[in-house]
C-alpha positions, 0 to 999 in steps of 0.5 A: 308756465301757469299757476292756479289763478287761472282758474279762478275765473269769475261768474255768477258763482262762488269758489271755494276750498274744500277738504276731504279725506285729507285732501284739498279740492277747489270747488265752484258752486252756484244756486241752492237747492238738492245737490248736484256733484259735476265731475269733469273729464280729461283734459279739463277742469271746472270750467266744463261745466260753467254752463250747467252750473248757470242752467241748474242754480236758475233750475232749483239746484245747488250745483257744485263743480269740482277739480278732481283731484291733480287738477286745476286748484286742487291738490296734487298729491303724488298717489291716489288717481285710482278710481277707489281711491277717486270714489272716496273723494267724491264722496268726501266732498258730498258730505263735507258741501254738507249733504248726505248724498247728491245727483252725480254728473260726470264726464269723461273720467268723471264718468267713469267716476259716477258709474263707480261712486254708483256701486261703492258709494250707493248712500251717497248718490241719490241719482246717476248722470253719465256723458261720454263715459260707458260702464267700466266693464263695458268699455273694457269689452268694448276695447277687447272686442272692437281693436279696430274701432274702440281700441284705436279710438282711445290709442293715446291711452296706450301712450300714455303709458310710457314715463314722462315722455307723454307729460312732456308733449302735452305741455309742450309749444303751450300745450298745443296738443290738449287743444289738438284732442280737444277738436279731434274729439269733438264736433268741428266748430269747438272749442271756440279760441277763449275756451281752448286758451282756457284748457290749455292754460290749466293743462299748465299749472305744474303737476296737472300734466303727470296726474292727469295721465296717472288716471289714464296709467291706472287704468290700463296697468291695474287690469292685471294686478290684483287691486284692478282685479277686484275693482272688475269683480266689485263693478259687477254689482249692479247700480241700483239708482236711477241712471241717465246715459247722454252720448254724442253721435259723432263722439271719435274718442267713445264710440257711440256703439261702445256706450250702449249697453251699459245699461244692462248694469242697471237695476234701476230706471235708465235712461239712455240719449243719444245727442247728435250732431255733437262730439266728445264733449256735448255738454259745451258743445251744445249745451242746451241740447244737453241742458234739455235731456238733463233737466227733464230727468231732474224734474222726473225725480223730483 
């Protein structure tokens, strides 16, 4: 069993603790400048985005890398991991860092985050970086529409669901199975040994486990009850900031073909890359392929 300390890891960086909206979040900062929000993605923590956080402080940027909440040094409350309730604490955390809005950058479920602070919290994000994370409604379509193939992608999703029993296999032999999603996920050739004993090391702190599957729960349960039916209605809304997309090519877990055309809910310059030769995770997998992409639209911006 893991505590916190494990991620705590040192760097050219500085850990703080940050609340907002009555919750705690651990949050890792480096540089100063605009600010740049990065939201990691399931099973992770901050430490996805320690290269970015290195790359965009030497670019002019104060980049901030957060444990959403359930994860990692951040508190681990028993409700909230729906994507509103995820929006508020996003957005709680740009104005408690101190700014008035940011450039968000999500991964994963940090994705679908961005894309939603995007249409309920426009104030606050000045601009829009998505990886590996089509438009919610866009990925709802993608999995109606493609049982086959989008649909079988994200099967675990569907397992999930059921109580306990998915808590249990994922901590379970040292949580052999998140370093087993994260190399069916990804390209071959990561993670490397240091960052998957990373992963799985946090994937332990006590309670990460339940909430991390409380979001994939959300998702699925909430598309016939009627909080998830006005969240669908809501999303309808276009994004009206400047919108970058960034997809691996050999993604097993989103399909490429499920990302394209998110655009279409964007009523603003979007830009959309394709990375290839990588997987689920591009931003460590090659990161400086990806630091390319995303720097240059930064510096489009600014």
């Amino acid at each position: 069993m893991a505590d916190e300390s494990v991620v705590q890891i040192d760097g050219p960086w500085r850990h703080r603790s940050v609340s907002a909206g009555g919750t705690r979040f651990h949050v890792v900062e480096a540089g100063e400048g605009p600010l740049v929000l990065l939201l990691h993605g399931f099973p992770q923590f901050w430490w996805s985005w320690h290269r970015q956080l290195v790359s965009l402080a030497g670019a002019g940027f104060r980049a901030a890398a957060v444990d959403l909440r359930g994860y990692g040094g951040s508190d681990k409350p028993p409700r909230g991991y729906d994507l509103i309730t995820l929006t508020r604490d996003a957005a709680g955390l740009v104005r408690a860092l101190g700014a008035a809005s940011a450039t968000v950058v999500g991964h994963d479920w940090g994705g679908l985050l961005a894309w939603t602070m995007g249409v309920y919290q426009p104030r606050v994000v000045q601009r829009l970086a998505v990886v590996s994370a089509p438009h919610p409604l866009r990925l709802r379509t993608a999995i109606a529409t493609d049982p086959l193939g989008q649909g079988w992608a994200a099967r675990h999703t569907l397992g999930f669901q059921l109580p306990m029993g998915p808590e249990r296999l994922l901590v379970r032999d040292d949580a052999a199975q998140v370093g087993h999603l994260l190399r069916a996920w990804s390209a071959p050739g990561w993670p490397d040994t240091a960052g998957e004993r990373l992963y799985r090391s946090a994937f332990q702190i006590p309670g990460v486990a339940h909430c991390a599957l409380e979001y994939h729960r959300w998702a699925v349960r909430s598309i016939v009850r009627p909080d998830g039916l006005r969240y669908a209605r809501r999303m309808r809304a276009p994004v009206r900031v400047p919108t970058l997309q960034l997809h691996g090519s050999l993604d097993r877990y989103v399909l490429p073909r499920s990302a394209q055309g998110s655009g279409r809910y964007v009523d603003a310059p979007y830009r959309w890359r394709l990375i290839e030769g990588v997987g689920h995770f591009p931003h460590e997998e090659r990161p400086e392929a990806f630091d390319t992409e995303l720097l240059s639209w930064l510096a489009a911006g600014q």
